[in-house]
C-alpha positions, -999 to +999 in steps of 0.1 A: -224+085-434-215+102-463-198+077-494-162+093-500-154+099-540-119+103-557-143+131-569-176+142-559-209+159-574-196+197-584-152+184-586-140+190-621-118+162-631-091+171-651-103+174-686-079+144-698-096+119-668-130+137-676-126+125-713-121+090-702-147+088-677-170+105-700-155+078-723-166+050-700-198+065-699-209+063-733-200+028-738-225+019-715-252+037-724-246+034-761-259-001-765-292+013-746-299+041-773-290+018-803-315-015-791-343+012-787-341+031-817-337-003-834-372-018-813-391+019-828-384+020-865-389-018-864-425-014-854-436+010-883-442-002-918-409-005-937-399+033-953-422+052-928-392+059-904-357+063-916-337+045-890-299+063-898-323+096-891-337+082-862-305+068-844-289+106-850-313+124-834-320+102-808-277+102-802-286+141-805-315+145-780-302+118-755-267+136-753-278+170-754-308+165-724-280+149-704-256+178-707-286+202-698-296+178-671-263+179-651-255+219-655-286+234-652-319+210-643-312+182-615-274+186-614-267+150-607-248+123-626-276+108-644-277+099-680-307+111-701-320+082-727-352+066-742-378+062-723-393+025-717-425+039-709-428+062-737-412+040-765-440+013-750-466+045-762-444+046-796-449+012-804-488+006-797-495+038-812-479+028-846-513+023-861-520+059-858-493+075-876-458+092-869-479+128-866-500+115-843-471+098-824-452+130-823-484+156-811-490+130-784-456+133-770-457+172-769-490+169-752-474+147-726-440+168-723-462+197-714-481+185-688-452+176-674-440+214-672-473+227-662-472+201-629-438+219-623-449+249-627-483+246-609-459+236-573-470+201-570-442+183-568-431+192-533-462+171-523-451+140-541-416+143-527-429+137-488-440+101-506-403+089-509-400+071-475-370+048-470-389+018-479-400+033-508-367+046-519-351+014-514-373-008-533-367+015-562-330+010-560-336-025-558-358-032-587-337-007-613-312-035-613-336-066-610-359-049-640-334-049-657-324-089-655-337-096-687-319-071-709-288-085-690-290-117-698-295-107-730-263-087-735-244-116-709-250-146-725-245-127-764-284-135-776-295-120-804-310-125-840-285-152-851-282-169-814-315-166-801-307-186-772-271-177-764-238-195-758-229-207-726-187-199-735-204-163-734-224-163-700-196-179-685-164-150-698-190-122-686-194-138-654-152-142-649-150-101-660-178-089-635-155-108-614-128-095-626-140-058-629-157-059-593-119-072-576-096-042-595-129-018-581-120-030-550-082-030-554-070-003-573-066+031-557-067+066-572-075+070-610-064+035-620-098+031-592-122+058-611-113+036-644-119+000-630-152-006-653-134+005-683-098-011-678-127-042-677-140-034-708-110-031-726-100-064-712-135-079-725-130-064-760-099-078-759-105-114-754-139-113-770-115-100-804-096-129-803-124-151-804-136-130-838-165-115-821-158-073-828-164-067-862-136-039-867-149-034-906-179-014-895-157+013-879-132+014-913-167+017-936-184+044-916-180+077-931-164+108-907-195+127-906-236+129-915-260+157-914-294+150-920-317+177-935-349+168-925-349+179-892-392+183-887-402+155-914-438+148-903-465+179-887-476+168-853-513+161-852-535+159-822-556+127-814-576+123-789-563+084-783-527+095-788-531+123-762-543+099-733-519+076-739-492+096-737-506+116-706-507+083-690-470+073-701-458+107-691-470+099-656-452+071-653-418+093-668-425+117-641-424+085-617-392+070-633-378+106-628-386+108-591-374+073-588-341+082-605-335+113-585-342+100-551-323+069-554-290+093-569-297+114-545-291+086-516-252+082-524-245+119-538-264+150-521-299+152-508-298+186-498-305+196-533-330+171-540-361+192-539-351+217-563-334+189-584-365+171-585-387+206-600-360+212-629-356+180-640-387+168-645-392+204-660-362+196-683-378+159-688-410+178-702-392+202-721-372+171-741-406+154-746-418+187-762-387+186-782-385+149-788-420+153-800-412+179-830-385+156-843-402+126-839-382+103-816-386+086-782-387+114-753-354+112-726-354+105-689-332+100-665-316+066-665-314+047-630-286+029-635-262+054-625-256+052-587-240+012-593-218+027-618-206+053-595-201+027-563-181+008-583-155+034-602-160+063-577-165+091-596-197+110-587-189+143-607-217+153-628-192+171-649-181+137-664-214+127-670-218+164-687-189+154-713-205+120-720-236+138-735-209+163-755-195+128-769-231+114-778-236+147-796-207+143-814-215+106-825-250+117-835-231+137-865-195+118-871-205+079-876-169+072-872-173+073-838-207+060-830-189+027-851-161+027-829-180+034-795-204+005-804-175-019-809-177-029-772-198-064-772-229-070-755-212-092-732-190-071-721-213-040-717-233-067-698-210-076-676-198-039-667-240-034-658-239-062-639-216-047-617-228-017-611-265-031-607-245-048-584-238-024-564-270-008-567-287-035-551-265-030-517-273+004-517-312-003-517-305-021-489-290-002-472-317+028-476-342+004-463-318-007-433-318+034-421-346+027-402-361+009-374-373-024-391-408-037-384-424-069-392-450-042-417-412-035-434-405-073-450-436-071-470-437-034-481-405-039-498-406-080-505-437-077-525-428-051-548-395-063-557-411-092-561-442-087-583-421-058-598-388-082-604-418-110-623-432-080-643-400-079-665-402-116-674-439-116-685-447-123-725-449-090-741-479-097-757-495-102-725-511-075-719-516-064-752-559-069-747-550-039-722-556-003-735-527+013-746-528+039-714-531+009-692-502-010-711-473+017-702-479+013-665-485-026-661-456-034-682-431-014-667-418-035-638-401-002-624-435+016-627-455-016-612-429-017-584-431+021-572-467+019-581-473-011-554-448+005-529-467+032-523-499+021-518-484-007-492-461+018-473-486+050-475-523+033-479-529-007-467-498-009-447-498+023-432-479+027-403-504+046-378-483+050-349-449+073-360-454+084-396-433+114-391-407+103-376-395+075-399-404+096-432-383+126-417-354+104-414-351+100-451-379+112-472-377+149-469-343+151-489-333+177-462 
């Protein structure tokens, strides 16, 4: 049965509720954008990167790939950012050089478009069985555990460990935030995770926790001119590396789409899936020149839908157009980022929420067989303990080899299809249980 929105995947919201949802938006993807920036330039020698330059123009190439995204590649509500994967490659390719860095990631975004282009995505599509789509939904929001607990418990640099006063407000706002989703009707409904985080800010203000002087010393706006600072070289290392991490993009992508896809429109997934990950290439290519972290589509998106109801892609359009705009007025980048971590936490929480229900119930569209409780328990659970290992754990690994192990989403789909299409196979009705729900038709 299709999920009922106050507006759905093509409505245009009024232009005054599209501001605020693409308001609501931005606040929680913000954070996101501003941690992995921060975890880049951090990893090069002091002065090789300048981080204000960085942060623009990844604010500039996240909101501008997400506006392209939802009115002309996939056309779903899906927010473009940083790649994990790819900011992984970043990191361990330090050593090498920005210009090495940057010709890498326009090797990678290429190959990308020339698997488009070649038609061989249509064949990895038929992969996306029920089980498999489910256990991606699943472990989007368990992945991403240890960020959240993180942002819900405020740890940081000066609280490495956290404050249990913090965990335990964020805990009473996802509370609070999931009952007024549930209760509210109309647009006071398709406002429910913001009305939260104003209610957060609010009491996390009294308690001296927003730093208002960082919006009153920002100026109104920045242009940097340097906007190609370093020549893109070609190295044989870099190049493999980033192949390899733009394979597992081109996973996350898929995973994105198809789990979107299950509480929006499948109809247009198979075209959907052809132009984004065409679009996804095209940004690396981009991304590359300018030297900053390629985009893909964030998976976050269908708990944050679930829980204010607003599936237009139109709003998710505008929250690009406002990411943009921060890129070049710090004004508002300052006041956007004056949301805490544990609120932004505990709005995730949420929708991850959510999110987890939903996997659920994609798995729970079929006939259950005993074969089932493994090929989606071990995943999400080897996937879900991925996420918690050292980082340094697999740092003995080749670089190529570090950007799939250490992904838990990438480790999860990885060990979900070779248990639901290779060791676990089921032999006896194939077609039937992968028409049901794999074909996006």
């Amino acid at each position: 049965m299709k999920t009922e929105y106050v507006y759905d995947l093509d409505d245009r919201p009024p232009p005054k509720y599209a501001l605020i949802y693409g308001l609501q938006w931005a606040f929680i993807m913000f954070p996101a954008l501003i941690i992995a920036a921060t975890l880049v330039v951090d990893s090069f020698p002091e002065g090789e990167i300048d981080k204000i330059r960085f942060l623009q123009f990844t604010l500039l190439t996240s909101g501008f790939f997400t506006a392209l995204q939802t009115l002309w590649g996939h056309r779903y509500p899906l927010l473009e950012g940083a790649s994990t994967a790819l900011m992984l490659a970043f990191v361990l390719l330090a050593p090498l050089g920005v210009g090495a860095v940057q010709g890498g990631m326009i090797i990678g975004g290429g190959l990308l478009i020339v698997i488009v282009l070649s038609r061989q995505m249509e064949r990895v599509n038929r992969l996306f069985t029920p089980n498999v789509v489910g256990v991606i939904l699943m472990l989007i929001a368990l992945g991403l555990l240890r960020p959240l607990l993180g942002f819900m418990t405020g740890a940081g640099v000066a609280n490495s460990r956290g404050e249990g006063l913090t965990f335990l407000i964020s805990v009473i706002l996802v509370l609070f935030i999931a009952t007024i989703s549930h209760r509210l009707d109309g647009f006071w409904k398709t406002i429910s995770i913001l009305i939260g985080m104003l209610v957060g800010s609010i009491v996390f203000s009294f308690l001296g926790r927003i730093e208002w002087q960082n919006v009153a010393a920002a100026s109104w706006f920045t242009l940097s001119a340097r906007w190609v600072t370093t020549a893109p070289e070609f190295q044989w290392a870099a190049a493999i590396a980033f192949v390899c991490a733009y394979l597992a993009v081109m996973v996350n992508t898929l995973g994105s789409l198809q789990g979107i896809a299950v509480i929006t429109d499948r109809e247009r997934l198979p075209k959907a899936i052809s132009r984004g990950v065409f679009v996804t290439g095209a940004a690396g290519i981009v991304s590359g020149f300018l030297g900053v972290v390629g985009t893909v589509s964030y998976s976050m998106s269908p708990g944050v839908i679930l829980a204010n109801r607003v599936a237009s892609r139109y709003a998710v359009t505008l929250c690009g157009v406002i990411l943009v705009l921060a890129a070049f007025l710090p004004k508002l980048a300052a006041f956007i980022s004056l949301v805490p971590g544990p609120v932004v936490g505990a709005a995730l929480c949420v929708g991850l929420g959510g999110q987890v229900g939903v996997g659920i119930s994609a798995v729970a569209s079929q006939e259950i067989t005993s074969r089932d409780y493994f090929v989606v328990g071990l995943p999400v659970i080897l996937g879900t303990v991925v996420g918690f290992l050292p980082k340094d754990l697999f740092t003995p690994l080749p670089p190529s080899l570090q950007v799939f192990v250490a992904n838990s989403l990438i480790m999860g789909i990885f060990l979900v299809l070779v248990l639901e299409h290779l060791l676990l196979r089921n032999k006896k009705a194939p077609s039937k249980r992968e028409s049901r729900f794999g074909s996006g038709n």
